[in-house]
TORTORTI-770894 format. One line per 3 residues: number of its first residue (from 1); their letters; for each residue y, z, x of N, C-alpha, C. Coordinates in pm, 1 decimal. Atoms other than C-alpha are relative to their C-alpha. Example, Ala and Ser with C-alpha at 12.3 -4.5 7.8 and 13.67 -1.06 7.14 Angstrom:
REM residues 2
1 = as = -119.0 0.0 89.0 -450.0 780.0 1230.0 120.0 0.0 90.0 ~ -119.0 -6.0 -82.0 -106.0 714.0 1367.0 109.0 73.0 -77.0
REM end
This chain:
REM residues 204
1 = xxx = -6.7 145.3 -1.7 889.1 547.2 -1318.5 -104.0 -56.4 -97.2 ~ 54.5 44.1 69.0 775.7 343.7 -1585.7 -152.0 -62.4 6.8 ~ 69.2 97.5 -35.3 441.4 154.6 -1535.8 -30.2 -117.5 -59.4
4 = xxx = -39.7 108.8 -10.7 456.3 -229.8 -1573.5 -161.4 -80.6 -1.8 ~ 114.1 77.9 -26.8 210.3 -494.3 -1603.5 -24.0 -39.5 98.7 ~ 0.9 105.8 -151.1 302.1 -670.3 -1299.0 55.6 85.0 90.2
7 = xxx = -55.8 -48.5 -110.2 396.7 -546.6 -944.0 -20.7 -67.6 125.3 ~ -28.8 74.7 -125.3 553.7 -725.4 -645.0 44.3 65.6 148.2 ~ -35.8 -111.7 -85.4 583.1 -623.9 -322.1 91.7 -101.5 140.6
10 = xxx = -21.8 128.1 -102.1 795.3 -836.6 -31.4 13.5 93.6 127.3 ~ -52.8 -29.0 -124.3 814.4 -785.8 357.8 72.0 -49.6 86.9 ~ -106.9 95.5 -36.1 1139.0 -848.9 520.2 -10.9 -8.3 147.3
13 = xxx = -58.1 37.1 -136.4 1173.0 -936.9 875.4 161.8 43.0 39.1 ~ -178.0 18.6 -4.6 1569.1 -946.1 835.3 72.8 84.3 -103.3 ~ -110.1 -99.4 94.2 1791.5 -696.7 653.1 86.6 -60.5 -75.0
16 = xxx = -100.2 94.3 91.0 2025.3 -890.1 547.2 -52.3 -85.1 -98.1 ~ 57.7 135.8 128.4 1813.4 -1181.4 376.0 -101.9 112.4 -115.8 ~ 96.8 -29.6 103.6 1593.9 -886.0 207.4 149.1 103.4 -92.7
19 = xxx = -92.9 -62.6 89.0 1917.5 -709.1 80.9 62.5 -148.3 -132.4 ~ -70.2 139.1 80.2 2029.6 -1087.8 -64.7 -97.5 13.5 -72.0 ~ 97.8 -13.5 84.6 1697.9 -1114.5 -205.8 -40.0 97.9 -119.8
22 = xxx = -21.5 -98.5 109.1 1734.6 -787.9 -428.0 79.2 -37.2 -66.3 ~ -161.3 96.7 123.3 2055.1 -983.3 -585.6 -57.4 -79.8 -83.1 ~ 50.7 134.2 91.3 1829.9 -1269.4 -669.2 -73.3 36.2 -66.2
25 = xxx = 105.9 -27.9 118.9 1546.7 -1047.9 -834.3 52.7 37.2 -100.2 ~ -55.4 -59.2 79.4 1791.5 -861.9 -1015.2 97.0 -123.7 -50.7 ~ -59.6 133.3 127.2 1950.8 -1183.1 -1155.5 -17.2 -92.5 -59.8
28 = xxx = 66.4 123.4 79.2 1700.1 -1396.3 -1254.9 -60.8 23.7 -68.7 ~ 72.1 -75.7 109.3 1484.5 -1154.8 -1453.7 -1.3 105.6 -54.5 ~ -57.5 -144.8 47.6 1521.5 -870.1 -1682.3 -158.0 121.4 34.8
31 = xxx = 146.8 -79.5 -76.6 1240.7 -662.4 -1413.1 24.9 127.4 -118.5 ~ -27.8 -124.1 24.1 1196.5 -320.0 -1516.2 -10.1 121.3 76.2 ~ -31.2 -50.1 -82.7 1213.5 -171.7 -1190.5 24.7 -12.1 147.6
34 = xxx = -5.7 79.8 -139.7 1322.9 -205.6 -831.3 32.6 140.5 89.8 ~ -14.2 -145.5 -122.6 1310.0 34.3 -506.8 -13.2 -94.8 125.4 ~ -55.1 61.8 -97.4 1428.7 -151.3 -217.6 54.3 125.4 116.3
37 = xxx = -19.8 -47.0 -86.5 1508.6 -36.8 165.2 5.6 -3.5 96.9 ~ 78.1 19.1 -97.0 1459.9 -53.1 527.7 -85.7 141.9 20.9 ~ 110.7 -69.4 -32.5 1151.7 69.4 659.6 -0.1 20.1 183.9
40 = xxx = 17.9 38.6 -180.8 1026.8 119.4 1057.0 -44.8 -169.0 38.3 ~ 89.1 114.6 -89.6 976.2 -136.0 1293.2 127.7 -148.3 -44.1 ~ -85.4 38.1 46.3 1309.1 -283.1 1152.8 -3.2 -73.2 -61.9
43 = xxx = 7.2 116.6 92.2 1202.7 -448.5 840.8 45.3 84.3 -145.1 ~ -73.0 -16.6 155.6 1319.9 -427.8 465.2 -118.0 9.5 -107.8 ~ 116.9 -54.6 103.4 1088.2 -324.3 189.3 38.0 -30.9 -138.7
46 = xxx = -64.2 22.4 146.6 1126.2 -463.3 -171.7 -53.0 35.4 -78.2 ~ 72.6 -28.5 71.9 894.0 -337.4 -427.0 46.1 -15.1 -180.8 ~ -42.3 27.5 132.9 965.4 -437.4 -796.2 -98.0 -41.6 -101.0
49 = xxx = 88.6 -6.9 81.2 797.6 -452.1 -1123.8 45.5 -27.6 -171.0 ~ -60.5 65.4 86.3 817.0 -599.8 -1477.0 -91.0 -60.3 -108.1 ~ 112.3 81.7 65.1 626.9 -808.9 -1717.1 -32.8 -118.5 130.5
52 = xxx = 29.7 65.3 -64.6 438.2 -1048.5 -1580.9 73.3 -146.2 -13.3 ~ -64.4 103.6 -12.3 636.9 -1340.1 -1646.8 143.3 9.4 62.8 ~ -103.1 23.7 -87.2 980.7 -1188.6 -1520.9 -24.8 65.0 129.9
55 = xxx = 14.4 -73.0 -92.8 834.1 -1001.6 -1231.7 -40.2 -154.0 63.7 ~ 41.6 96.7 -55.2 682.5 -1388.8 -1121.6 116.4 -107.9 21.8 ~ -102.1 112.7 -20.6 989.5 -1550.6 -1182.8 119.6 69.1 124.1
58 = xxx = -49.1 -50.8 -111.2 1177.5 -1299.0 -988.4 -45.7 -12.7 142.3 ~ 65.2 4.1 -112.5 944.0 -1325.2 -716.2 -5.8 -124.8 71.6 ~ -51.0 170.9 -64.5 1001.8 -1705.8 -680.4 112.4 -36.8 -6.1
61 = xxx = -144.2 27.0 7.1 1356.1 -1676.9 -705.2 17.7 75.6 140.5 ~ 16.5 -51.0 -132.3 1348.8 -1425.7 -379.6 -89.6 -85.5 124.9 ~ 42.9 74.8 -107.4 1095.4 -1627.2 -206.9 57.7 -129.3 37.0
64 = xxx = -30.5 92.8 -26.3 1260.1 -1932.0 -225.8 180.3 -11.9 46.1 ~ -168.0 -38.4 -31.0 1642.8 -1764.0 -133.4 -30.6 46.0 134.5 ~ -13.3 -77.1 -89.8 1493.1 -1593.4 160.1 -68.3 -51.7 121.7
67 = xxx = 90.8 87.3 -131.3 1307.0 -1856.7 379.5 -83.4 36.3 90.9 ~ 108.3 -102.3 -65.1 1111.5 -1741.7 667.8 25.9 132.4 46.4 ~ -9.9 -146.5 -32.4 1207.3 -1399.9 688.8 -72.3 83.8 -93.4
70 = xxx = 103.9 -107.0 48.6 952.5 -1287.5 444.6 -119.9 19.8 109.6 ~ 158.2 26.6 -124.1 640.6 -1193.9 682.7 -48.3 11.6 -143.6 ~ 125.5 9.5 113.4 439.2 -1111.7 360.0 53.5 76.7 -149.7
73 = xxx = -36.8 -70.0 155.6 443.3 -1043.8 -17.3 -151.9 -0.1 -80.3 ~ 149.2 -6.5 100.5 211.9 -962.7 -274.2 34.9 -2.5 -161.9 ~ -67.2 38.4 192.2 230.0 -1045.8 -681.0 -134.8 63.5 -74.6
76 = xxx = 103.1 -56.1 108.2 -7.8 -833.5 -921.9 12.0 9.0 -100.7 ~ -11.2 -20.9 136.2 -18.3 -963.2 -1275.3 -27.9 96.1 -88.8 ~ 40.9 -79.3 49.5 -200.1 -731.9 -1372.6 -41.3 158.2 30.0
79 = xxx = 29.5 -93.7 -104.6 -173.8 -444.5 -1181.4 -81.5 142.8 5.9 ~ 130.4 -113.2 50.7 -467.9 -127.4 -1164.1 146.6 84.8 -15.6 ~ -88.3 -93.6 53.2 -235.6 179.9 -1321.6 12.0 57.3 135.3
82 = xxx = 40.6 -83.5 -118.0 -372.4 377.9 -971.8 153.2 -47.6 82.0 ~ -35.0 28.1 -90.3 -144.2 163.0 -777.2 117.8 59.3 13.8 ~ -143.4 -27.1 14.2 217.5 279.2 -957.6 58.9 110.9 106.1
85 = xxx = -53.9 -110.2 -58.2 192.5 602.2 -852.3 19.3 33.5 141.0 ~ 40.9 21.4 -149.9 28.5 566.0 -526.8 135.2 -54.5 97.4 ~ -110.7 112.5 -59.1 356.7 309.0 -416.6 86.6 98.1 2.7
88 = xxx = -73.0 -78.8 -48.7 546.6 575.2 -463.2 13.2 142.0 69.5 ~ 43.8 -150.4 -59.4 403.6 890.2 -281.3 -86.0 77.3 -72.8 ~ 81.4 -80.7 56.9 201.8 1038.3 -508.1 -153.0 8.0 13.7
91 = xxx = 148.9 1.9 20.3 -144.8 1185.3 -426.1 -74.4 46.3 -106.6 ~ 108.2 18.0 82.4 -466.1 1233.6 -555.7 -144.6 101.3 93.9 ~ 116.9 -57.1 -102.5 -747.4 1471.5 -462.5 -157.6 -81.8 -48.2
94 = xxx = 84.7 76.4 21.1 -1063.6 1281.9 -460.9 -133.7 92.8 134.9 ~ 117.6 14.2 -52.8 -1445.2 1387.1 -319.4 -65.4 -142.2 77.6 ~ 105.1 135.1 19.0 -1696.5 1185.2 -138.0 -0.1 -21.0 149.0
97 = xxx = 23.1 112.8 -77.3 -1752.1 947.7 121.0 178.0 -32.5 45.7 ~ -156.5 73.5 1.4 -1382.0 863.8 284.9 -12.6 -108.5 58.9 ~ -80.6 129.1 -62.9 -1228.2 526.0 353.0 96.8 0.7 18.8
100 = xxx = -207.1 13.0 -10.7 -920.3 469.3 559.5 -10.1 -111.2 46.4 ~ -69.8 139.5 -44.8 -762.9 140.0 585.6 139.1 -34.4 28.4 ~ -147.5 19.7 -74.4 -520.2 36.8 786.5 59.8 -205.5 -39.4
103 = xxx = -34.9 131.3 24.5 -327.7 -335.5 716.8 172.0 -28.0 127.4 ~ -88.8 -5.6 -67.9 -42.3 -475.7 919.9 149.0 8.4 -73.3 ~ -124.1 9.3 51.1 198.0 -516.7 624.1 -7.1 112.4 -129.2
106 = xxx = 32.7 -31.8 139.7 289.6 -304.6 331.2 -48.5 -72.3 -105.0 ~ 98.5 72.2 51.1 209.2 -594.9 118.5 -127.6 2.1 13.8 ~ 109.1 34.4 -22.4 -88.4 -639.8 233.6 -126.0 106.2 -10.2
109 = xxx = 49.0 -196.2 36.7 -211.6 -251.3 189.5 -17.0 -24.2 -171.4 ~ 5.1 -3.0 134.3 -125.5 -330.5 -170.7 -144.3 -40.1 -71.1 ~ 150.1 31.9 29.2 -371.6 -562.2 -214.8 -125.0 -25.5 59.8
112 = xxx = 173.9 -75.9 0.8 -661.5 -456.3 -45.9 -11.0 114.7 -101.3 ~ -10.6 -131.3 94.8 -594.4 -110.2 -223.0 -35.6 -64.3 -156.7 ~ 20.4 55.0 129.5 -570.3 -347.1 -551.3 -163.4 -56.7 -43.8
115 = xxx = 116.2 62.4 -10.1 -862.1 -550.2 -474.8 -126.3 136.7 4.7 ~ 127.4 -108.7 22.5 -1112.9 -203.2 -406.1 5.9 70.3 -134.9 ~ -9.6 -23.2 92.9 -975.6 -45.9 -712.8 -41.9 -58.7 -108.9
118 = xxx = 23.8 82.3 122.1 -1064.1 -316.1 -955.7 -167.4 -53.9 28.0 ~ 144.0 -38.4 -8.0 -1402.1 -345.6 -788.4 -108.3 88.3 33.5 ~ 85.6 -122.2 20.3 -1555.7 -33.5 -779.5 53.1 137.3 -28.9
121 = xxx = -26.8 -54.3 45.2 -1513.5 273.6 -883.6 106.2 171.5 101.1 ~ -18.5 -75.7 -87.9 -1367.0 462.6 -589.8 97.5 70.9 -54.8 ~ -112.1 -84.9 90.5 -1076.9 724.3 -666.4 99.8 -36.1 159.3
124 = xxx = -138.0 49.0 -136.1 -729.9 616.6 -416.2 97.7 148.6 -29.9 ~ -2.0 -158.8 -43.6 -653.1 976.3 -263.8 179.2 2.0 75.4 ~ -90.4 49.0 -118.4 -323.8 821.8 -63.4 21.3 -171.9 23.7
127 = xxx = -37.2 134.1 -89.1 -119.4 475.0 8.6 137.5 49.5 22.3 ~ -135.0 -17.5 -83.9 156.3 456.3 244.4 33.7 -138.6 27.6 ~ -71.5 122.4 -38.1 421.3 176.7 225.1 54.0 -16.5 147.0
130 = xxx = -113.1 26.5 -112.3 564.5 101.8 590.5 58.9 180.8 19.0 ~ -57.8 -173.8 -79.7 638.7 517.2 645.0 51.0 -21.5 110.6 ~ -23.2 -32.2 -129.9 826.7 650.6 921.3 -129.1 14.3 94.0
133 = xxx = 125.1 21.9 -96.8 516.1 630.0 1192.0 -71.5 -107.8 -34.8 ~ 86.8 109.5 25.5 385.1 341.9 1065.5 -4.7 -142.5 41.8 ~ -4.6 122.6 -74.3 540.9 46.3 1249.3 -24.6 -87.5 -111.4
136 = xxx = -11.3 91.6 33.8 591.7 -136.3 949.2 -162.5 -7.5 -86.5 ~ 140.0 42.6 73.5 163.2 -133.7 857.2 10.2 108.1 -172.4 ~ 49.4 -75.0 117.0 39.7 8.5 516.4 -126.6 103.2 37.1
139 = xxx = 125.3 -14.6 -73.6 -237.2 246.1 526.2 -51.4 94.6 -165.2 ~ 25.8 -85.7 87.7 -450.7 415.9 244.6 -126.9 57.2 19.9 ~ 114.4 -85.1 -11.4 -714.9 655.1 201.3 -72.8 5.0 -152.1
142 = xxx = 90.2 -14.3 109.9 -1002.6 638.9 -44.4 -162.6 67.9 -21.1 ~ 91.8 -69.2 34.6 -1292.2 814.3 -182.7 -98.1 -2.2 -96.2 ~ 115.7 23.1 117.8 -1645.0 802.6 -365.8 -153.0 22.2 76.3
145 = xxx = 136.1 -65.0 -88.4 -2000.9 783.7 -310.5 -18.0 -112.6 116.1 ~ 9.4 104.4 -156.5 -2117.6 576.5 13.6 17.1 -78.7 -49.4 ~ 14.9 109.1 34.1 -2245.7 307.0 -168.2 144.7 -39.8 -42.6
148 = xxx = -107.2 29.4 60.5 -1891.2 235.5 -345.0 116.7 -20.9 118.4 ~ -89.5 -11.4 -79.5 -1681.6 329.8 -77.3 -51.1 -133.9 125.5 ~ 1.5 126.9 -22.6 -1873.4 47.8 153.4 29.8 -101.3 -98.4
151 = xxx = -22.8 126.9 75.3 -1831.9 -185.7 -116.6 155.4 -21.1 -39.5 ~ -171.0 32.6 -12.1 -1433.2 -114.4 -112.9 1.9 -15.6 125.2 ~ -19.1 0.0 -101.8 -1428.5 -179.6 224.6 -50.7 -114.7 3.1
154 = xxx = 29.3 153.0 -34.2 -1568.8 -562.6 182.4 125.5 -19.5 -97.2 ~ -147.7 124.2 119.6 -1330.1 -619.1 -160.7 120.3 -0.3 87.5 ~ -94.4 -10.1 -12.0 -1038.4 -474.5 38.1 37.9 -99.1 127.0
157 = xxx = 19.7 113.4 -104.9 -1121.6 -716.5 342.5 52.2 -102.5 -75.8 ~ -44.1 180.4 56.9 -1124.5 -1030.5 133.6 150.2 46.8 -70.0 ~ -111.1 -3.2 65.5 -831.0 -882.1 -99.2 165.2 4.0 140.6
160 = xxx = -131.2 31.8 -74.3 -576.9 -904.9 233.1 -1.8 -117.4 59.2 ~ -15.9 141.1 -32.1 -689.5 -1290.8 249.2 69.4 -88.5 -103.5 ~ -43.7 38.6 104.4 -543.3 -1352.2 -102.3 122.8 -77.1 22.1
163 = xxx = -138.4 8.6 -13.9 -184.2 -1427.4 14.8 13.1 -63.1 187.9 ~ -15.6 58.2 -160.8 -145.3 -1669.3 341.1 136.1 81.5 75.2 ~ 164.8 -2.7 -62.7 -137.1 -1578.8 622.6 -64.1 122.2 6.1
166 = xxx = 62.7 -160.9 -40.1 -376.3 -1323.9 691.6 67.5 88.0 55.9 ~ -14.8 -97.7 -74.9 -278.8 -993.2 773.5 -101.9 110.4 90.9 ~ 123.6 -99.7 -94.4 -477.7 -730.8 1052.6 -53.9 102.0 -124.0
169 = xxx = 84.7 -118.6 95.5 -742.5 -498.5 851.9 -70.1 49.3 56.9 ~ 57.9 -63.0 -82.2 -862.0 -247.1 1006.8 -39.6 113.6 -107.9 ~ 57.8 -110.4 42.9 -1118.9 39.2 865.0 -95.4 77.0 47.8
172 = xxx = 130.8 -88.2 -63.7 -1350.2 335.4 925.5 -32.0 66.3 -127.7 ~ 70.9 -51.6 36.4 -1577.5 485.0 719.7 -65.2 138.4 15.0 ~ 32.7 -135.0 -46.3 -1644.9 886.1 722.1 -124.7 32.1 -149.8
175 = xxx = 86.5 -48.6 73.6 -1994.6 947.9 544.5 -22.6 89.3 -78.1 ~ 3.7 -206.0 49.2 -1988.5 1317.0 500.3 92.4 59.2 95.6 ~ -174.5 -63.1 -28.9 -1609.9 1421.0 602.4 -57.2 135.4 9.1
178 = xxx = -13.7 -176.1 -42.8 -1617.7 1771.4 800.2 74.9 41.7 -132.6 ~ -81.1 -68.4 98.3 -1510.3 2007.3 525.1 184.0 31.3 55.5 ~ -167.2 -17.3 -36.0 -1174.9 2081.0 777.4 77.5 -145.5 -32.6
181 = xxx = -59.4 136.0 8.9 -1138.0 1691.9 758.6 42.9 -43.0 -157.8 ~ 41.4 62.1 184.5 -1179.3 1670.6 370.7 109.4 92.4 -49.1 ~ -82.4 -63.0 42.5 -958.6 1932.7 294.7 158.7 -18.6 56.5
184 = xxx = -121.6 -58.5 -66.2 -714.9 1970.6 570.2 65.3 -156.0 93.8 ~ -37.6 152.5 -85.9 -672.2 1626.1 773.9 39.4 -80.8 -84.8 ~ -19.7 102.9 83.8 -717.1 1386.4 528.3 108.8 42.3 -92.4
187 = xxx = -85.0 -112.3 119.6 -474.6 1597.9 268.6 183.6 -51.6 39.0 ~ -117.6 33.3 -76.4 -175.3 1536.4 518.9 -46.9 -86.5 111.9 ~ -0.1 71.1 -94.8 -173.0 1225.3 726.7 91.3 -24.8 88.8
190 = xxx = -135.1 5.2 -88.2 173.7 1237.2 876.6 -12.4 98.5 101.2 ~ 46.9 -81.9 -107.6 167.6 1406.9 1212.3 143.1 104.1 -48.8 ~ -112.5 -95.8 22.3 509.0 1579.5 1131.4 -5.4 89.8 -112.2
193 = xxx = -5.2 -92.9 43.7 414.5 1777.5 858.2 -155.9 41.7 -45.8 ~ 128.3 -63.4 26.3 43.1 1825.8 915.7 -11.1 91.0 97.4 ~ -0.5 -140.8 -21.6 -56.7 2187.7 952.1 -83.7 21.2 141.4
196 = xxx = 88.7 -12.7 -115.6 -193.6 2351.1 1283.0 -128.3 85.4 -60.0 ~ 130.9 -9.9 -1.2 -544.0 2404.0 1240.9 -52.5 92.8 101.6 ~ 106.6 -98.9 -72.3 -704.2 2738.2 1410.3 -155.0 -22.5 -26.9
199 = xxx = 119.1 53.2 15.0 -1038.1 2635.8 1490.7 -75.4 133.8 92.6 ~ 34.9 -98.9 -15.1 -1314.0 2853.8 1547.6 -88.2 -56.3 189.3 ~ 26.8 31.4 -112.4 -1343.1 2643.8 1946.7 7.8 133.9 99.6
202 = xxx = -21.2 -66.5 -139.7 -1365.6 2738.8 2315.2 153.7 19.7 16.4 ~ -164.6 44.6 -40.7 -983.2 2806.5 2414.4 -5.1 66.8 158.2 ~ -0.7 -22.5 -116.7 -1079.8 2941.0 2773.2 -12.2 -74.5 138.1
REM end
């Protein structure tokens, strides 16, 4: 997939109005990419990308076709490169200090994730749009030295106030990640295809 200046992200409430809404992005601007779907928790997922002038015009041609059945969207003129890949499954092994943040919307994952990326130097190890187990939230995982990694953990706060209304942000902070955690936990976050772990415990 190409990467784009701009990247939009919408959250549907309603299936139907976010399948209409893919008609209207795709006919009001010449985007240069679109990945549309439902997600859990029975909402619709739009993700699309473009220059920044038809990715904005698309994005106000959907918001204004689809009334209140967006819960949330997000618009990144300028979007960090990190994010392309990330949106679509692709990790990243990263050292350090971990941050996991949790958000209530995929939007809204975007840009916190956007917002820590562009202010400090952290490396983004993992984001998850709305996944199967996810009830619909975003969630990503990031990495660096303390200092940095607290300081993505204030940008990514304010960056999920950008876009009314607020969405839930929730984070924790792991200082010095167990080596099983750093390698083997964090690595795979999905419970369905993370590995069983023989630990060197009590089992009596």
């Amino acid at each position: 997939m190409r990467k784009t200046s701009a990247l939009a992200v919408l959250d549907f409430a309603d299936i139907p109005a976010g399948v209409c809404a893919v008609d209207s992005i795709l006919k009001k601007a010449p985007i240069a990419f679109v990945r549309a779907g439902t997600v859990t928790h029975g909402r619709y997922l739009v993700v699309f990308g473009g220059s920044t002038a038809a990715t904005a015009e698309s994005l106000a041609e959907a918001l204004a076709t689809s009334g209140n059945a967006v819960i949330d969207r997000s618009f990144l003129p300028d979007a960090h490169p990190a994010l392309f890949d990330a949106a679509f499954g692709a990790r990243r092994k990263c050292a350090g200090s971990l941050l996991i943040i949790e958000t209530e919307t995929a939007s809204s994952i975007v840009r916190a994730v956007e917002a820590a990326l562009k202010g400090t130097p952290v490396g983004l190890i993992e984001m998850r749009l709305a996944d199967a187990g996810l009830a619909g939230k975003g969630i990503a995982l990031m990495a660096g030295s303390l200092h940095d990694v607290e300081a993505a953990a204030f940008l990514a706060a304010e960056g999920t106030r950008d876009a009314p209304p607020p969405r839930g942000f929730s984070y924790r902070l792991i200082a010095a990640p167990h080596e099983i955690m750093e390698r083997e936990i964090a690595s795979v976050m999905r419970f369905d295809v993370a590995p069983l772990l023989d630990l060197d415990g009590e089992a009596g």
